[in-house]
Every structure is written in structure tokens, then in C-alpha cells.
N, CA, C and O atoms as a GROMACS GRO file, in nm:
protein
  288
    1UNK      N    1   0.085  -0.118   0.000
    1UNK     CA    2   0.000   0.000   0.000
    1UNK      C    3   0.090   0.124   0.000
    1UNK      O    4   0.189   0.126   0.073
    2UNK      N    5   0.047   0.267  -0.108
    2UNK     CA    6   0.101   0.360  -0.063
    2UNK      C    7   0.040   0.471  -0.049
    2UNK      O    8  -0.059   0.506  -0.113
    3UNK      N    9   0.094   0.530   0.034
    3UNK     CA   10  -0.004   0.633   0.097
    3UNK      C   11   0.104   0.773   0.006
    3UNK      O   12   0.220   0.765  -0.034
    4UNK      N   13  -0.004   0.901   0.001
    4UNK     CA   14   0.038   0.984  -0.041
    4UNK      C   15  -0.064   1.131   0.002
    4UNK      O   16  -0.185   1.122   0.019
    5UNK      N   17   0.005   1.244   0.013
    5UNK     CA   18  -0.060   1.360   0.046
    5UNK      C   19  -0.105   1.458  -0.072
    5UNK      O   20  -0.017   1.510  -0.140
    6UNK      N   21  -0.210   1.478  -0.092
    6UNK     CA   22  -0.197   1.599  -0.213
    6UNK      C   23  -0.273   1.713  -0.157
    6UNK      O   24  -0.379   1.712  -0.094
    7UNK      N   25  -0.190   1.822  -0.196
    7UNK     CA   26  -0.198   1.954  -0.132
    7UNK      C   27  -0.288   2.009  -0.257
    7UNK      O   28  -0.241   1.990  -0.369
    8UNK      N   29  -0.404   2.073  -0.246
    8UNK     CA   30  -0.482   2.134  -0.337
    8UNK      C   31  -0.510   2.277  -0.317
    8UNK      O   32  -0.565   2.309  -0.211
    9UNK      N   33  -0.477   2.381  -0.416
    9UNK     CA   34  -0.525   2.484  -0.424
    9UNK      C   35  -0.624   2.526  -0.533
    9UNK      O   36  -0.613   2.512  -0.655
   10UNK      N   37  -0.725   2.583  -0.460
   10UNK     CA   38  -0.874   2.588  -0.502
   10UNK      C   39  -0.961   2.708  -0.465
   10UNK      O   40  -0.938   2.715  -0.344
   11UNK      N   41  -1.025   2.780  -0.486
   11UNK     CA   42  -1.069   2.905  -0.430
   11UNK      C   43  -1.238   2.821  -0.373
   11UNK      O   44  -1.325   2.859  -0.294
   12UNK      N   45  -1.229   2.736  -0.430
   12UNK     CA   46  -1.395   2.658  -0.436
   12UNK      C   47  -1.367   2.651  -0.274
   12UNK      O   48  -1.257   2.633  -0.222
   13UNK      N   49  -1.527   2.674  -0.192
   13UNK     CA   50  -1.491   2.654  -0.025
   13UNK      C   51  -1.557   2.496  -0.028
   13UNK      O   52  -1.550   2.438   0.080
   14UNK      N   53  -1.594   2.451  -0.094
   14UNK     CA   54  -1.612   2.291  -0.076
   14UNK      C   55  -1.558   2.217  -0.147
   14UNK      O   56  -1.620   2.120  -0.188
   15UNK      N   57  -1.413   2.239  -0.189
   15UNK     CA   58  -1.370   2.095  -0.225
   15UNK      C   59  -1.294   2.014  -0.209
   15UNK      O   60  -1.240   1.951  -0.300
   16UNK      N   61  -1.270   1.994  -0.047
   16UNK     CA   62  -1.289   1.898   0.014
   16UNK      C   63  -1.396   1.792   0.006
   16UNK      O   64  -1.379   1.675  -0.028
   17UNK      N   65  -1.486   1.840   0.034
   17UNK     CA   66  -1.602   1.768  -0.005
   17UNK      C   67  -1.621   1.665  -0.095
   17UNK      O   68  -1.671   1.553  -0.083
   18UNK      N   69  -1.550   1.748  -0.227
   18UNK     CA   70  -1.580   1.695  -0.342
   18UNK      C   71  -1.476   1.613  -0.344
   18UNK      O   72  -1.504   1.520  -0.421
   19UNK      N   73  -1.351   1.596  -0.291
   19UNK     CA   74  -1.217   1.524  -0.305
   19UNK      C   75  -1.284   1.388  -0.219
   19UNK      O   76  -1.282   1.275  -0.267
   20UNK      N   77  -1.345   1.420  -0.084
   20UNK     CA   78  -1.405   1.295  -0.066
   20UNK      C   79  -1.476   1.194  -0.084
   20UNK      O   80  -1.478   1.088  -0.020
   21UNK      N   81  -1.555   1.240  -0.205
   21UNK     CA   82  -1.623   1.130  -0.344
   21UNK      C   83  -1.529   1.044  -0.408
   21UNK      O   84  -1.574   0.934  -0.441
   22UNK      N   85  -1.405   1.068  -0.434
   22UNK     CA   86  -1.331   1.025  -0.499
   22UNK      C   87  -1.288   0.882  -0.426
   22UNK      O   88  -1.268   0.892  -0.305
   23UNK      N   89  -1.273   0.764  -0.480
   23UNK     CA   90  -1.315   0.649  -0.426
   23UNK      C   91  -1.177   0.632  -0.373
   23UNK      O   92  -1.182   0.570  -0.267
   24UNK      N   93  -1.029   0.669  -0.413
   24UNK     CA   94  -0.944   0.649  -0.349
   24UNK      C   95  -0.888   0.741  -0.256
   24UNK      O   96  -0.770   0.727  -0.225
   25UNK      N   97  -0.959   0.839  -0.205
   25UNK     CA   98  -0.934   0.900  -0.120
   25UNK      C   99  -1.020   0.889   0.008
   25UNK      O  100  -1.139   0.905   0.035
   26UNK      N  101  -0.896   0.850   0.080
   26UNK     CA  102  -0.902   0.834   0.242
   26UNK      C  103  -0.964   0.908   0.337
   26UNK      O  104  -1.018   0.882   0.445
   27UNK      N  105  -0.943   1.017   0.263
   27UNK     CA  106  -0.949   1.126   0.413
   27UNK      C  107  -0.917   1.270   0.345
   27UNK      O  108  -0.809   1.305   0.297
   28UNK      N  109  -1.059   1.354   0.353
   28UNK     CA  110  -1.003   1.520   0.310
   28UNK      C  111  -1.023   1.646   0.372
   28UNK      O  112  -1.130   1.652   0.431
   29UNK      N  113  -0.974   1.719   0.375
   29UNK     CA  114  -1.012   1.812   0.493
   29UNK      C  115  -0.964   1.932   0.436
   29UNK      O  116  -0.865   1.938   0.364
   30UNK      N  117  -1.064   2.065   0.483
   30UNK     CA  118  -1.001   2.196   0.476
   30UNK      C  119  -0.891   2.248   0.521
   30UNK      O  120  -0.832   2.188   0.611
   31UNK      N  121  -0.824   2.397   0.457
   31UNK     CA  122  -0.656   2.402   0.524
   31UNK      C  123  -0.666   2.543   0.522
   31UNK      O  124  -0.763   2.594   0.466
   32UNK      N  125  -0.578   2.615   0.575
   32UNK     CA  126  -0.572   2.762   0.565
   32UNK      C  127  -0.382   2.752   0.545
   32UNK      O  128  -0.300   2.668   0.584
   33UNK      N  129  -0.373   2.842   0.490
   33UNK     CA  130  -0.225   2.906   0.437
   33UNK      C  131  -0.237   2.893   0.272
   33UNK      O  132  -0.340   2.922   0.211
   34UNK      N  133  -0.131   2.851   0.218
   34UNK     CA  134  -0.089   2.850   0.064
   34UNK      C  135  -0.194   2.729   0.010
   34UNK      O  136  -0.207   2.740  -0.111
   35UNK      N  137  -0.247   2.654   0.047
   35UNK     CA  138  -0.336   2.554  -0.015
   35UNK      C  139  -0.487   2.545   0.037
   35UNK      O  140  -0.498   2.618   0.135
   36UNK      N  141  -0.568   2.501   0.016
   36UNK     CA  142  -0.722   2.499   0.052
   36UNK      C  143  -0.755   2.400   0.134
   36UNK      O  144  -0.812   2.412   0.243
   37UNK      N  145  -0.713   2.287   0.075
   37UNK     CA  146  -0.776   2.140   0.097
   37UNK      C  147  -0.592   2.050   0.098
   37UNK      O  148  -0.474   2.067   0.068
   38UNK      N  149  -0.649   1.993   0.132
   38UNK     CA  150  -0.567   1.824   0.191
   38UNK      C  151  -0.626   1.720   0.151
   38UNK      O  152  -0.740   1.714   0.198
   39UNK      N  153  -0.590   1.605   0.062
   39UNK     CA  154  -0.686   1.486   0.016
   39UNK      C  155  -0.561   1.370   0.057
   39UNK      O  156  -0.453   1.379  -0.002
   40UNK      N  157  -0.576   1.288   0.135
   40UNK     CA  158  -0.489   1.159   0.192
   40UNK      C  159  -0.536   1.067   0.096
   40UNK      O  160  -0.657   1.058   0.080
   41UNK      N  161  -0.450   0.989   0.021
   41UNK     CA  162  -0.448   0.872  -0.020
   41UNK      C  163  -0.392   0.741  -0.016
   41UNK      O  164  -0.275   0.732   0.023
   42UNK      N  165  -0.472   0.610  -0.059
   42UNK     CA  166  -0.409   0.533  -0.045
   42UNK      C  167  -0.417   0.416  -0.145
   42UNK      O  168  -0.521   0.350  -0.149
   43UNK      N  169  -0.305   0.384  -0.234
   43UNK     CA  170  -0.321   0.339  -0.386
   43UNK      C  171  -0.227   0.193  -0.386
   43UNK      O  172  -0.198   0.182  -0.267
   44UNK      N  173  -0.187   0.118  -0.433
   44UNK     CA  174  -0.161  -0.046  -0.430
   44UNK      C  175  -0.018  -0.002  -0.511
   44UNK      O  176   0.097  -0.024  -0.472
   45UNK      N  177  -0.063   0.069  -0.640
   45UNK     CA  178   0.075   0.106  -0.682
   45UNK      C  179   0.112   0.246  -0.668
   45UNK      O  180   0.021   0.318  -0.628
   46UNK      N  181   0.230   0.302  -0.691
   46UNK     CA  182   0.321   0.428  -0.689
   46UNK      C  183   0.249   0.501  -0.831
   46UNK      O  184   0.234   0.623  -0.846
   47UNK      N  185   0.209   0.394  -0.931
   47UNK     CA  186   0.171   0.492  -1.068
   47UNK      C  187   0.047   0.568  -1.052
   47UNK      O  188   0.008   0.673  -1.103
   48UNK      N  189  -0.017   0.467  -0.945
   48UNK     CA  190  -0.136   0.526  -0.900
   48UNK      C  191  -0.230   0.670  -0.877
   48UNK      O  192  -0.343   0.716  -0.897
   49UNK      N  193  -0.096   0.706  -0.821
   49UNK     CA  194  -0.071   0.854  -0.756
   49UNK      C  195  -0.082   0.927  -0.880
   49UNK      O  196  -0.196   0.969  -0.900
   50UNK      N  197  -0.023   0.946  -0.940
   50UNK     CA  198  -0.043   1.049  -1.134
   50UNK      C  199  -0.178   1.025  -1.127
   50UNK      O  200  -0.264   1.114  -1.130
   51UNK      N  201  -0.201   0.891  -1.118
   51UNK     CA  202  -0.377   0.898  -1.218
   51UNK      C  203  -0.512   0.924  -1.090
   51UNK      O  204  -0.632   0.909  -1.115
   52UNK      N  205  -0.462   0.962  -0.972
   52UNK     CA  206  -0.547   1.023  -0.879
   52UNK      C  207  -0.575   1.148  -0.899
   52UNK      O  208  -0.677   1.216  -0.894
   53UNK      N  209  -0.388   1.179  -0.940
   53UNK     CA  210  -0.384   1.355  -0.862
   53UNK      C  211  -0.445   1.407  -1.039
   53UNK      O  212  -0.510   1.512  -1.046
   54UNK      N  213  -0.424   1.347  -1.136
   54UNK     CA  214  -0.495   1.397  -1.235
   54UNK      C  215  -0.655   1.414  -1.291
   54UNK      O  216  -0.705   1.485  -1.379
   55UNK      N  217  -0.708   1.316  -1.198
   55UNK     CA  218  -0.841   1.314  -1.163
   55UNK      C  219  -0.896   1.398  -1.114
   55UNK      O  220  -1.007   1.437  -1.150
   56UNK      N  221  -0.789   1.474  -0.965
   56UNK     CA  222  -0.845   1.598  -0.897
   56UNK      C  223  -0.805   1.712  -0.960
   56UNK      O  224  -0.871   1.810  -0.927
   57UNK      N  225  -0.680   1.742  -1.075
   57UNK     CA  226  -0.659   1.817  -1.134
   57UNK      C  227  -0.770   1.879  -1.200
   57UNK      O  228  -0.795   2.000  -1.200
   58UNK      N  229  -0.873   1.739  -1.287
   58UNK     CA  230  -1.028   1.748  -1.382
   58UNK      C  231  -1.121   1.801  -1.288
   58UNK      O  232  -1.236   1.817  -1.328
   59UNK      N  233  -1.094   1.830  -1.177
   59UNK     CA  234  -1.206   1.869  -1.092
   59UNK      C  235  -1.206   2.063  -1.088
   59UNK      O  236  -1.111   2.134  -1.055
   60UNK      N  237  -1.349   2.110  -1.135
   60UNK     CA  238  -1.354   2.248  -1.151
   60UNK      C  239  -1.320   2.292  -1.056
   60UNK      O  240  -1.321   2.238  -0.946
   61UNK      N  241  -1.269   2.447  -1.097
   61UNK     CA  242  -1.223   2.520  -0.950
   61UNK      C  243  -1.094   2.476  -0.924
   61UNK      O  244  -1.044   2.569  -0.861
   62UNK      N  245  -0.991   2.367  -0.937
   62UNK     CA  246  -0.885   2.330  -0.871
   62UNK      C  247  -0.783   2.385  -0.986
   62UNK      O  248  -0.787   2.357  -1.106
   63UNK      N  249  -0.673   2.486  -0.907
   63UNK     CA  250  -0.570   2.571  -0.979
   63UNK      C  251  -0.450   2.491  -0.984
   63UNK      O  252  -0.363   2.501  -1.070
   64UNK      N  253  -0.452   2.416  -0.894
   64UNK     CA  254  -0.258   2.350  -0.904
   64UNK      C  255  -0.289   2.232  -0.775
   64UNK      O  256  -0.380   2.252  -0.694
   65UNK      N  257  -0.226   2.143  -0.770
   65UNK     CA  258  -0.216   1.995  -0.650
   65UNK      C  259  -0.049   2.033  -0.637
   65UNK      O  260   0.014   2.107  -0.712
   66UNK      N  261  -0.012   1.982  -0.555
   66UNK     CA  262   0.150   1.949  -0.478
   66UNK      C  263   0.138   1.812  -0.420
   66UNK      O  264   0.064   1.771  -0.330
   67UNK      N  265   0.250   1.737  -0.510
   67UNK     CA  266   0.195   1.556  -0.408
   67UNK      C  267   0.307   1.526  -0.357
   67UNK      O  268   0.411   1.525  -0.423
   68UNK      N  269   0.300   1.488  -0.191
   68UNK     CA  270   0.390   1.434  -0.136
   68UNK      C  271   0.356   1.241  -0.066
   68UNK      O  272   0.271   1.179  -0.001
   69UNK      N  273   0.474   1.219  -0.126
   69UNK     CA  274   0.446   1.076  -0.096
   69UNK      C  275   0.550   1.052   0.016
   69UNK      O  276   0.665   1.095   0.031
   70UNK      N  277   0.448   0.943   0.110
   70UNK     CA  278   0.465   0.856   0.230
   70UNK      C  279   0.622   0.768   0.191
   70UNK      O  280   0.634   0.671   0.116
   71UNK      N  281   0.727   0.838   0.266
   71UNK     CA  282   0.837   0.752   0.254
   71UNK      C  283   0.867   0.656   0.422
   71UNK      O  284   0.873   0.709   0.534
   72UNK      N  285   0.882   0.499   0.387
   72UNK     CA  286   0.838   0.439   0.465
   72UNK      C  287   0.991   0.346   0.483
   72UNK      O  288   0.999   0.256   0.567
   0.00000   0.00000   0.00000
């Protein structure tokens, strides 16, 4: 399993919300400073991660993601 963080900036005040529909995401929550939202994931493979964070990229309202992955 790998887990990974993606940092989302978004002016949208719910999308978090909307990151939590997303079937591989764990866990999302609002943020204050340089990013909006926080979406935790957790994917079987490493390629995984591209084809998440590009999923939330397709999501309206979202300006830029930052992904940090779980080094274990």
C-alpha cells in the first residue's frame, strides 16, 4: 500500500467535499495558508498517484495539486 498527500489549491470553499467522493481517497479536509484542501491517499501502486492527482486536477475550481508521498 502507498499512501500519499496531495496539497490542493482551489478558491472553491467545498472541495474537500468533493475530493471525498473520490473512491481512493481516504481522508479530506479543509486548510488555511498556501493551499485549501488536503486529500490523503491510499493506492496499491506508486503509478497510481499520477492517475489520482490527475483526476483531482479534472475537478472544476482546482488551480494547481502538490503531491507528497509517504516515505516508509
Amino acid at each position: 500500500m502507498v499512501r500519499a498527500i496531495i496539497l490542493v489549491k482551489s478558491p472553491k470553499k467545498l472541495i474537500s467535499a468533493k475530493l471525498k467522493k473520490l473512491t481512493t481517497v481516504a481522508d479530506s479536509f479543509p486548510t488555511s495558508g498556501q493551499f485549501d484542501a488536503v486529500a490523503i491517499i491510499d493506492v496499491e501502486q506508486l503509478i497510481q498517484i499520477k492517475e489520482v492527482t490527475n483526476e483531482i486536477q479534472k475537478i472544476s475550481g482546482v488551480e494547481r495539486t502538490e503531491t507528497m508521498v509517504e516515505v516508509q
